[in-house]
C-alpha positions as CSV (number, residue, x, y, z in Angstrom):
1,X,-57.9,38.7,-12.0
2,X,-56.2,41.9,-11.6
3,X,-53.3,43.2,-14.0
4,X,-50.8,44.9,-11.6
5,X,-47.4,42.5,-11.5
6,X,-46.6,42.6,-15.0
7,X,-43.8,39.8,-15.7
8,X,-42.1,38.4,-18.8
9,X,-40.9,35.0,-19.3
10,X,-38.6,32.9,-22.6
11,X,-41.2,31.1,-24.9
12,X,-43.6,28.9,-22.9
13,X,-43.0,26.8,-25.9
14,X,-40.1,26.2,-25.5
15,X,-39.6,25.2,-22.1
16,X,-43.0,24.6,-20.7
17,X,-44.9,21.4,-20.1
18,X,-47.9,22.3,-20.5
19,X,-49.4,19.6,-17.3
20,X,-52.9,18.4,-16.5
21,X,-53.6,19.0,-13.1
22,X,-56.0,18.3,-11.0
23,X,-56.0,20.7,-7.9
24,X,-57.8,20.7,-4.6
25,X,-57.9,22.9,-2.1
26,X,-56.3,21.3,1.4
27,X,-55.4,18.0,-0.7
28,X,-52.6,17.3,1.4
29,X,-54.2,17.9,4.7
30,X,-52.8,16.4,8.5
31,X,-50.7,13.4,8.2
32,X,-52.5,10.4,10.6
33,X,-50.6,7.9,12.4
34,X,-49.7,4.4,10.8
35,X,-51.5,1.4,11.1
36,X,-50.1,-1.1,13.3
37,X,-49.4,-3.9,11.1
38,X,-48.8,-2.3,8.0
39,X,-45.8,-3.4,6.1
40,X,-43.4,-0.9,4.7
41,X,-40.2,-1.4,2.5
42,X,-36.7,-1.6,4.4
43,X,-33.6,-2.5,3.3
44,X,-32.5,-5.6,5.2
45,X,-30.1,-4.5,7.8
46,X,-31.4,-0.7,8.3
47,X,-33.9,0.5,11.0
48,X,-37.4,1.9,9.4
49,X,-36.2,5.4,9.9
50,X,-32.9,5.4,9.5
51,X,-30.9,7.7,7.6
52,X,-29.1,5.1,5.5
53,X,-32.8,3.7,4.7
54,X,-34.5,6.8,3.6
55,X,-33.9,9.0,0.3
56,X,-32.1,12.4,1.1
57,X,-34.0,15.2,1.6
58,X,-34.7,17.1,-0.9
59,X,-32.6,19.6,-2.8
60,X,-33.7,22.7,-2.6
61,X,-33.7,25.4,-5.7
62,X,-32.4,28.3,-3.6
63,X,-29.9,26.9,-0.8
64,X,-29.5,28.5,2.5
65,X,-32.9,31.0,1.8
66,X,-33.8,31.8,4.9
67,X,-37.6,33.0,5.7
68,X,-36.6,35.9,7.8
69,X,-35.0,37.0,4.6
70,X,-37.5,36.6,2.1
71,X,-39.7,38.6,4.0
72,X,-38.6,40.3,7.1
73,X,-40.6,40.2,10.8
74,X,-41.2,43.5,10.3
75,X,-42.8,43.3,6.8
76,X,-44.9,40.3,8.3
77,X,-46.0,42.6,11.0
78,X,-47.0,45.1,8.6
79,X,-48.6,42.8,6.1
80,X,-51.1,41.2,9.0
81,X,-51.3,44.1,10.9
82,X,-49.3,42.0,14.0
83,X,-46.7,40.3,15.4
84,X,-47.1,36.9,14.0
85,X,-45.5,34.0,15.0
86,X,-43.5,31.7,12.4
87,X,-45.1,28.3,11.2
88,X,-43.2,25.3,11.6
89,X,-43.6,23.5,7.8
90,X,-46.4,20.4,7.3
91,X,-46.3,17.3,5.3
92,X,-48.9,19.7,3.6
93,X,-46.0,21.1,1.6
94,X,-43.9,17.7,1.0
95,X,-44.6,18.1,-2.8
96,X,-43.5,21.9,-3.1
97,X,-40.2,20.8,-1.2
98,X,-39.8,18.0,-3.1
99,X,-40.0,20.0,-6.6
100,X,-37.2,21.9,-4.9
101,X,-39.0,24.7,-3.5
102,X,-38.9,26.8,-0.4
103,X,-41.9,27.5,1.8
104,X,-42.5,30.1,4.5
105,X,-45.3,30.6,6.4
106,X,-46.3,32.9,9.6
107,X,-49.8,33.1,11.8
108,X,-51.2,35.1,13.9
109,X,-53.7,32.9,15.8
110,X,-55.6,35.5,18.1
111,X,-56.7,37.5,15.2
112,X,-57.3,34.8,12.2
113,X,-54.6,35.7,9.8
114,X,-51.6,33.8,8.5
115,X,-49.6,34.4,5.3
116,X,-47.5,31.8,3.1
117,X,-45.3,32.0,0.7
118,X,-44.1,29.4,-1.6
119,X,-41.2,30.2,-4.3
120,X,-40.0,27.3,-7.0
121,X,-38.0,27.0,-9.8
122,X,-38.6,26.1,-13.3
123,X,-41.0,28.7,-13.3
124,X,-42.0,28.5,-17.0
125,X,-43.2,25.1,-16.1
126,X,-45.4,26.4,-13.3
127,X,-46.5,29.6,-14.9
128,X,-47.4,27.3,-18.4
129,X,-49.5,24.9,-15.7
130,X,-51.3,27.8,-14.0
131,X,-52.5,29.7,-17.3
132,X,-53.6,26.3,-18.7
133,X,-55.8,25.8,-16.2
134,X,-57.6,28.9,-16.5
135,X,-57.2,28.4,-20.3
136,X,-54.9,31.7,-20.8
137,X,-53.4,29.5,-23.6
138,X,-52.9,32.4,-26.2
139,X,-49.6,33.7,-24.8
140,X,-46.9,31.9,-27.3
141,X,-44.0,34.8,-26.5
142,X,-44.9,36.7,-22.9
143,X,-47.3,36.4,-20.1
144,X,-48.4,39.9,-21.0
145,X,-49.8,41.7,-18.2
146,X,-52.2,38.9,-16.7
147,X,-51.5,37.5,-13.4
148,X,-52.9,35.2,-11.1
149,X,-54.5,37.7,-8.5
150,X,-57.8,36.3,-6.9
151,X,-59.4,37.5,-3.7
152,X,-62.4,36.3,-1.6
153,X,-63.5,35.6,1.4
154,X,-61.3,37.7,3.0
155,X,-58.1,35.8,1.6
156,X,-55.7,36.4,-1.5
157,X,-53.9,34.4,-3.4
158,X,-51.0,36.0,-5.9
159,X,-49.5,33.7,-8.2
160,X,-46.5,35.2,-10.9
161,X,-43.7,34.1,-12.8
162,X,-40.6,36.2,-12.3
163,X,-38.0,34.8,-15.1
164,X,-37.4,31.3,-13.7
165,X,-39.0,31.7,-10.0
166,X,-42.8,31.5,-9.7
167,X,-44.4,32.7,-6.7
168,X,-47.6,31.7,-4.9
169,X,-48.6,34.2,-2.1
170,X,-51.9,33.2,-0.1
171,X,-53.0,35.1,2.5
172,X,-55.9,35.1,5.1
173,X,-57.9,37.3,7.4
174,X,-56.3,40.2,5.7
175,X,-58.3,43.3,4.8
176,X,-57.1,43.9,1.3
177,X,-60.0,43.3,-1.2
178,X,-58.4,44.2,-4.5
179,X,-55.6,41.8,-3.7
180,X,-52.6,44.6,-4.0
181,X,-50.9,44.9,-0.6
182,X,-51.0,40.8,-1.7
183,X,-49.4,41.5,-5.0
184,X,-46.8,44.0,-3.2
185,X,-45.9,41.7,-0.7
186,X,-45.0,39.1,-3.5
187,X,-43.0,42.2,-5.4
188,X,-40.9,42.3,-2.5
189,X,-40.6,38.9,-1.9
190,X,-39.0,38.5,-6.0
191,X,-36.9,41.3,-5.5
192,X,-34.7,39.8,-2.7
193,X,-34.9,36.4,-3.7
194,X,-32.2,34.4,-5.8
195,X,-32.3,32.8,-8.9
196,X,-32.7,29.4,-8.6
197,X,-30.1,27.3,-8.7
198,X,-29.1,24.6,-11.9
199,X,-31.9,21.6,-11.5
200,X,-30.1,18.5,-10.7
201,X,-31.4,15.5,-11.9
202,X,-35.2,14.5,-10.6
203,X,-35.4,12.4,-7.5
204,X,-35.5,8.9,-8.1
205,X,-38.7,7.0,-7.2
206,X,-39.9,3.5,-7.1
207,X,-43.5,4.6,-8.1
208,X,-44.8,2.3,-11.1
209,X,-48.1,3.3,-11.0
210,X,-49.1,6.2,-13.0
211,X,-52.4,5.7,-12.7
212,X,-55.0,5.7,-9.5
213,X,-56.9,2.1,-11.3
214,X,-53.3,0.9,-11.7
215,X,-52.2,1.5,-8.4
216,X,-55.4,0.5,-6.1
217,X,-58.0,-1.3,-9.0
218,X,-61.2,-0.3,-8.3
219,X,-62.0,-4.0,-7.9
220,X,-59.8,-4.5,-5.3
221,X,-60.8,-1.7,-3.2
222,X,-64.5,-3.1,-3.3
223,X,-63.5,-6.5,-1.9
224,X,-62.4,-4.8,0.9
225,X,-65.1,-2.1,1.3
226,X,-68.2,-4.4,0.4
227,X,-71.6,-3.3,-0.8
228,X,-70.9,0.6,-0.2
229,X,-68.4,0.3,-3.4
230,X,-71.0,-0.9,-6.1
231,X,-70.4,1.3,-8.9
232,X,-67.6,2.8,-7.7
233,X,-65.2,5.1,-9.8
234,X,-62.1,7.2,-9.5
235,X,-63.0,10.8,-10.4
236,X,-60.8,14.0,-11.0
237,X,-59.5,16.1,-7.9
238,X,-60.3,19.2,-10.1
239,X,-61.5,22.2,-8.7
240,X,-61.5,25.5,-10.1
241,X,-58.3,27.5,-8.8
242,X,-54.8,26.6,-9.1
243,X,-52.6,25.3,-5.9
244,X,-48.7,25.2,-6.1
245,X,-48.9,21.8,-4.1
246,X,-51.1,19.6,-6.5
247,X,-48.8,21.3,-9.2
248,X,-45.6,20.1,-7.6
249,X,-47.4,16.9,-6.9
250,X,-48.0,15.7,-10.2
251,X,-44.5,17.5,-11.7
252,X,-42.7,14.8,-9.6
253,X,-44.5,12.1,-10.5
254,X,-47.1,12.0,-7.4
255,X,-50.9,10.7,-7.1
256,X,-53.7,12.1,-5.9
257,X,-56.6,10.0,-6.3
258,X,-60.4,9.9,-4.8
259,X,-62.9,6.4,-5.3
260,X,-66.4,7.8,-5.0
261,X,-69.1,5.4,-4.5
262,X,-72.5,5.2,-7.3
263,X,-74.5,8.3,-4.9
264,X,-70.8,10.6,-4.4
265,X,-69.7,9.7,-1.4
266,X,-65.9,9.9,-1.0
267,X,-64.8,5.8,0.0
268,X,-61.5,6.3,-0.2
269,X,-58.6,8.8,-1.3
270,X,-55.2,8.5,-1.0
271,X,-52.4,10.2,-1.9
272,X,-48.5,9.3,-3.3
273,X,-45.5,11.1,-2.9
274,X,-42.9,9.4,-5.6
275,X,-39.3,9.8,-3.7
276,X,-40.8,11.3,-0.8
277,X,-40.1,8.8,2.0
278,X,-38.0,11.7,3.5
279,X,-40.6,12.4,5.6
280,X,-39.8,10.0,7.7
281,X,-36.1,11.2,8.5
282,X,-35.7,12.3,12.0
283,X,-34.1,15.6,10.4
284,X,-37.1,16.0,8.3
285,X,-38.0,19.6,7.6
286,X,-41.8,18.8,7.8
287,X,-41.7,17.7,11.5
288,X,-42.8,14.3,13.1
289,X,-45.5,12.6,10.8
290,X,-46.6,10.3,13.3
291,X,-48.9,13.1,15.0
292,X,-52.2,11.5,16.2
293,X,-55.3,10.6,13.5
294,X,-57.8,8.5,13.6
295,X,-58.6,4.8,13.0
296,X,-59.5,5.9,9.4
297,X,-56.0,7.1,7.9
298,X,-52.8,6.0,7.7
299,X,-49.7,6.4,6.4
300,X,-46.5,4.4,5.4
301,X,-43.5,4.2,3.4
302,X,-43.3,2.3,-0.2
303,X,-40.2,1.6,-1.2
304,X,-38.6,5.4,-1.6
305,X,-42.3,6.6,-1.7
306,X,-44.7,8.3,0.8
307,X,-47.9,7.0,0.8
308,X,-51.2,7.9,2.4
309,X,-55.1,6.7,2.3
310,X,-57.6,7.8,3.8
311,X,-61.2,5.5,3.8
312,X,-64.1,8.0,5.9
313,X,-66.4,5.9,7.4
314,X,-64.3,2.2,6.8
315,X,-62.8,0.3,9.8
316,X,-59.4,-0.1,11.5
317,X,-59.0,-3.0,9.9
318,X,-60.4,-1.8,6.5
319,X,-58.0,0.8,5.9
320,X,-55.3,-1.4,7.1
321,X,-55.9,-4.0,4.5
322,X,-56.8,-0.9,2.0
323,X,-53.3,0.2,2.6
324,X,-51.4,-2.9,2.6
325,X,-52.9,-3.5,-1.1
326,X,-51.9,-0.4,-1.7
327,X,-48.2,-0.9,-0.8
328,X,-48.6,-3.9,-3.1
């Protein structure tokens, strides 16, 4: 890590979480198409995707924040070294959004690059989250001068705590080894944005499992996927770096969980969003999520949740009957 973007912060203790997380890279990859067949949860009277049906959106920590002004087409152009065309946002990001955060992202697809930016609030929490993981647990009063600049593979990541925003910059295809065009980028970025505003009450959810065993027993799964599951276990999503979204996933209240059979193999994973049935709105800011998959993910709603599994390798009708269990 490099030391440049110095940034000081009120105790950790005293308004930090300090979370487990358990990040992977891409974890919340291209929604499939539902299942035909698969229930979901509507109130009686409302269409699936109605308005009156669905949770609002979510409310974001810095209203009205346009991209163009947190960072500029021309300082795009500069950063990637080209015109680059703006990114319409994913279900990839549902989490960051639905922790109240604001997400910008721009590509330019003939020559490889692409930058995001995602900015939050409660950035104590975040920046508490981020040094645990890399076990810079010996800051009681500042972050001192350490911040979270990695580069390889011709990409950079910045990650920073600016009083009560925290930043996560990742960029790709962009020739700055020592991360610090990165790092100025997410200078500039801080310096126009707001502070966030007051956090509202969290999003209510009707999650009731906390745990991936409690929400899809192990057992269960294996009468559905047969001999393959023998010895089958949940493991931890952990890798070693730090992503905003699995942060935001598990700060509200989200599941990320993986069932590996006896020799590794991934048999199923899926993925819950607590409150995050917003995705479905017609005015949702992520876009359709109905785009084409493949016979081996789905997706649905539970209750005010978002839900998704994934089974490589299982049947249609598998990962139907995986997902209606798992929609209980």
């Amino acid at each position: 890590m490099s030391s440049g973007l110095s940034r000081t912060a009120p105790a950790i203790a005293r308004g930090a979480r300090v979370l487990t997380i358990a990040a992977l890279l891409g974890v919340l990859t291209a929604c499939s198409a539902p299942l035909s067949g698969v229930p979901t949860e509507t109130p009686a009277g409302s269409a699936p995707n109605s308005p009156a049906s669905l949770p609002p959106l979510p409310t974001p920590a810095f209203p009205g924040l346009a991209c163009d002004a947190l960072v500029p087409p021309a300082s795009v152009a500069s950063f990637l070294g080209a015109p680059a065309a703006p990114q319409p946002l994913t279900i990839d990001d549902a989490p960051v959004l639905q922790d109240g955060g604001t997400v910008c992202a721009w590509a330019d697809e003939a020559d490889g690059t692409s930058l995001t930016v995602r900015l939050v609030g409660d950035g104590v929490d975040h920046w508490a989250t981020f040094n645990h993981w890399y076990e810079h647990t010996d800051w009681s009063e500042t972050v001192g001068e350490i911040n979270g600049t990695m580069c390889s593979d011709g990409g950079c990541s910045v990650h920073a705590l600016d009083g009560e925003r925290f930043i996560e910059v990742d960029a790709a295809g962009v020739d700055d080894p020592s991360g610090v065009r990165t790092e100025e980028l997410a200078r500039a970025v801080l310096a126009v944005a707001p502070p966030p505003a007051p956090a509202g009450p969290p999003p209510s959810s009707g999650s009731t499992s906390r745990s991936c065993a409690a929400a899809l027993p192990v057992d269960t799964a294996a009468a559905h996927l047969g001999a393959a599951a023998t010895g089958a276990s949940y493991v931890s999503t952990a890798t070693p770096s730090y992503h905003l979204v699995q942060d935001s996933l598990q700060r509200v209240g989200g599941l990320d969980c993986r069932l590996l059979s006896a020799d590794s193999r991934e048999l199923v994973r899926f993925t819950v969003l607590s409150g995050g049935a917003w995705v479905f709105r017609e005015d949702s800011p992520v876009g359709a999520v109905d785009a084409a998959g493949s016979e081996h993910s789905a997706h649905a709603r539970r209750g005010d949740d978002w839900v998704r599994l994934q089974a490589p390798g299982a049947s249609e009708e598998t990962t139907q009957a995986l997902l209606a269990e798992l929609l209980g």
